[in-house]
N, C-alpha and C positions, 0 to 999 in steps of 0.2 A: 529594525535590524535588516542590514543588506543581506539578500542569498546567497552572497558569499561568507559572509560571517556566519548566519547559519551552519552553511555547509561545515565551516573551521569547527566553530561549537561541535556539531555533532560527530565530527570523525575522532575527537576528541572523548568522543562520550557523552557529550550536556546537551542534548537534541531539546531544542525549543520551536515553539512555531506560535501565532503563524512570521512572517517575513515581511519585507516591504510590499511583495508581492501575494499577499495572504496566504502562501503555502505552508504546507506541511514540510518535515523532512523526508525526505524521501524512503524510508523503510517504514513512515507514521508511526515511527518511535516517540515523538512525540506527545503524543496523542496519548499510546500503547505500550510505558516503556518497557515492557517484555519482549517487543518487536524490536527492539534493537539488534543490529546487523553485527558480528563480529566486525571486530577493528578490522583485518584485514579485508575485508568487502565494502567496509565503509572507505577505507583508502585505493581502493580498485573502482570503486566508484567516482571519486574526485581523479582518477590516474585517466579514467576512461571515458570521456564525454560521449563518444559515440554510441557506448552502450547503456546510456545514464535511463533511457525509456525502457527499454528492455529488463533492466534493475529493478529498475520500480515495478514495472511487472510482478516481478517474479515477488518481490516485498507485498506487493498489493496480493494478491496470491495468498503470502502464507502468513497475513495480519488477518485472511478469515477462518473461522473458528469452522468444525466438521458441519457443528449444528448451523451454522449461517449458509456452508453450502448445499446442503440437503437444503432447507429452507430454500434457497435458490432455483433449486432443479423442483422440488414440487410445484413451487410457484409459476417458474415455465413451464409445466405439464397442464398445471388448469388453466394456463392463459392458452393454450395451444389446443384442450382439450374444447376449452367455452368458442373458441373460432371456429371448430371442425362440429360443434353443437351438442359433442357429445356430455357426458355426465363425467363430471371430476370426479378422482376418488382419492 
């Protein structure tokens, strides 16, 4: 399937992946369909190309869960903690 058809599919609602280009949809609704973008952001997203990374951002952002981001900031703490020698906690 071309990334544009894709794209149709999912502003539509039917978000599948991956593409010809092995992506995802851009909110990784696909993936996650909880993550799906109301309609009008999925149509704001097709309206707006120049904010189409910025989008995904912000989708990428809020497809992780609290616990993956805690998980994230610990994980930088002992990588930062083991470089400066000190003791993780």
């Amino acid at each position: 399937m071309t990334p544009e058809k894709q794209l149709e599919l999912w502003v539509k609602g039917d978000p599948r992946c991956p593409n010809d280009q092995v992506e995802c949809c851009p909110d990784f609704s696909c993936c996650k369909r909880e993550l799906l973008l109301p309609l009008a952001e999925r149509e704001r997203f097709v309206a707006e190309p120049a904010r189409r990374e910025e989008m995904m951002l912000g989708a990428l952002a809020r497809s992780l869960s609290l616990e993956d981001q805690v998980a994230m900031v610990l994980s930088g703490r002992e990588r930062s903690a083991a470089k400066a020698g000190e003791p993780s906690c």
